[in-house]
C-alpha positions as CSV (number, residue, x, y, z in Angstrom):
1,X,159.7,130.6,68.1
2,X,156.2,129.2,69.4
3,X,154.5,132.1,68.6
4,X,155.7,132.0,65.0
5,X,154.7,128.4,64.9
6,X,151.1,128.7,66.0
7,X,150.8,131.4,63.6
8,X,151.9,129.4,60.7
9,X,149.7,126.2,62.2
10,X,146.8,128.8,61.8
11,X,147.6,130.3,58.7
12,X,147.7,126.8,57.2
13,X,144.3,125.9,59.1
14,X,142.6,128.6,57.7
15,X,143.6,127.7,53.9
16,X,142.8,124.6,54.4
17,X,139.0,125.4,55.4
18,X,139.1,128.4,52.9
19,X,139.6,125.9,49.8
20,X,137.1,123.5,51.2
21,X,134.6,125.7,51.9
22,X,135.1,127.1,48.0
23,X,135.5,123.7,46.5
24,X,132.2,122.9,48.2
25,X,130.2,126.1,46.7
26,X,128.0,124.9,44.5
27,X,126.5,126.9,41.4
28,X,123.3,128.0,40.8
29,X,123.2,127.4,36.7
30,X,124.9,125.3,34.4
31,X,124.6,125.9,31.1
32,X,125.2,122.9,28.5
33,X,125.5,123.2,24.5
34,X,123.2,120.7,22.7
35,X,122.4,121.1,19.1
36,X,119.3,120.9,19.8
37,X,120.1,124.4,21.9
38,X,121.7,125.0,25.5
39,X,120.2,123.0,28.6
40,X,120.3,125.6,31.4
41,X,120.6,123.3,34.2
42,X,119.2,124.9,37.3
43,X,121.3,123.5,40.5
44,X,119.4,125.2,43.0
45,X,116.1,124.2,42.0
46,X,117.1,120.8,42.1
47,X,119.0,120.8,45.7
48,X,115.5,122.2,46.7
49,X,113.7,119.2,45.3
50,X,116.1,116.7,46.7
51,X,115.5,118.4,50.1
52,X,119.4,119.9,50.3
53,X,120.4,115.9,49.9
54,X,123.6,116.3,47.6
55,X,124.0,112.2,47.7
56,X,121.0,111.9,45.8
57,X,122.4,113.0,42.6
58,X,126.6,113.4,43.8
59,X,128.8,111.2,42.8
60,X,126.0,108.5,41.5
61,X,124.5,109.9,39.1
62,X,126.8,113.5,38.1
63,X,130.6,113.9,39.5
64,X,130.3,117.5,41.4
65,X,132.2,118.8,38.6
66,X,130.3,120.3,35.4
67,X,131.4,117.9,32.8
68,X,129.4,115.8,30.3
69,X,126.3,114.1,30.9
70,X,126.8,111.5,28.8
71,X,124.3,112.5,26.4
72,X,124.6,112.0,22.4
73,X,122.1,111.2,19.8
74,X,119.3,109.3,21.4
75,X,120.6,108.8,24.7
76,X,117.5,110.2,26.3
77,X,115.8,106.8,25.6
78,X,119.0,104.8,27.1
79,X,119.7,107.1,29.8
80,X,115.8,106.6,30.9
81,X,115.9,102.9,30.7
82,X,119.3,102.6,32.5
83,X,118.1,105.5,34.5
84,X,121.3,107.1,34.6
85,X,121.8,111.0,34.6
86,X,119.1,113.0,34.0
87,X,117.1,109.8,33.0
88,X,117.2,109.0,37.1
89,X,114.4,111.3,37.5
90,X,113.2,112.6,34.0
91,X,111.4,109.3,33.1
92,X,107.7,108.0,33.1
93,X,106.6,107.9,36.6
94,X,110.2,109.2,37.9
95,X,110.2,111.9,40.3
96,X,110.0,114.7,37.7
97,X,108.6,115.1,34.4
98,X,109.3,113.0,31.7
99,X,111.9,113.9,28.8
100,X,109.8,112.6,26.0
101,X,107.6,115.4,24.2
102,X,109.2,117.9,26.5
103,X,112.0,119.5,24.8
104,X,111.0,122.9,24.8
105,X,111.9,122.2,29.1
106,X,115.2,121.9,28.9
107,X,116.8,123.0,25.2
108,X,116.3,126.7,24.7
109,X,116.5,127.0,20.3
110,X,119.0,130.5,20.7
């Protein structure tokens, strides 16, 4: 009877670090639809410019679920002033280059 409990106490164990370990796999791409053309939103690029620190963007700025970024028509100027969402970073002197006259960086015309 011990033996069969111990296996189902390590069954469980092991689902339980199984879904963590794939809730916490994060993607490489996202892809958002704009009509001003898809944002290809490269995850790993960014981890690798906030040195691997998730809190620097998670769950601030983005929830670590693809969902909307709170974007509509001319919320780059808002989300740069408030800097919120991709407007944290992609201002005048933020961390990255600015939004404004860069388009063509982000929104891909299909």
């Amino acid at each position: 009877m011990r033996r069969t409990v111990a296996v189902f106490a390590i069954l469980a164990l092991v689902g339980v670090v199984g879904s963590l370990s794939a809730e916490e796999k994060a993607p490489t791409t996202l892809v958002y639809e704009t009509k001003q053309g898809p944002v290809t939103f490269d995850h790993a690029k960014h981890v690798e410019a906030a040195k691997g620190d998730c809190k620097a963007c998670h769950d601030g700025l983005f929830q670590k679920t693809k969902g909307n970024l709170g974007y509509k028509e001319s919320m780059h100027k808002k989300a740069e002033t408030d800097k919120k969402s991709c407007g944290a970073c992609h201002v005048a002197g933020g961390t990255a280059f600015e939004s404004k006259g860069n388009c063509a960086k982000c929104h891909v015309k299909k």
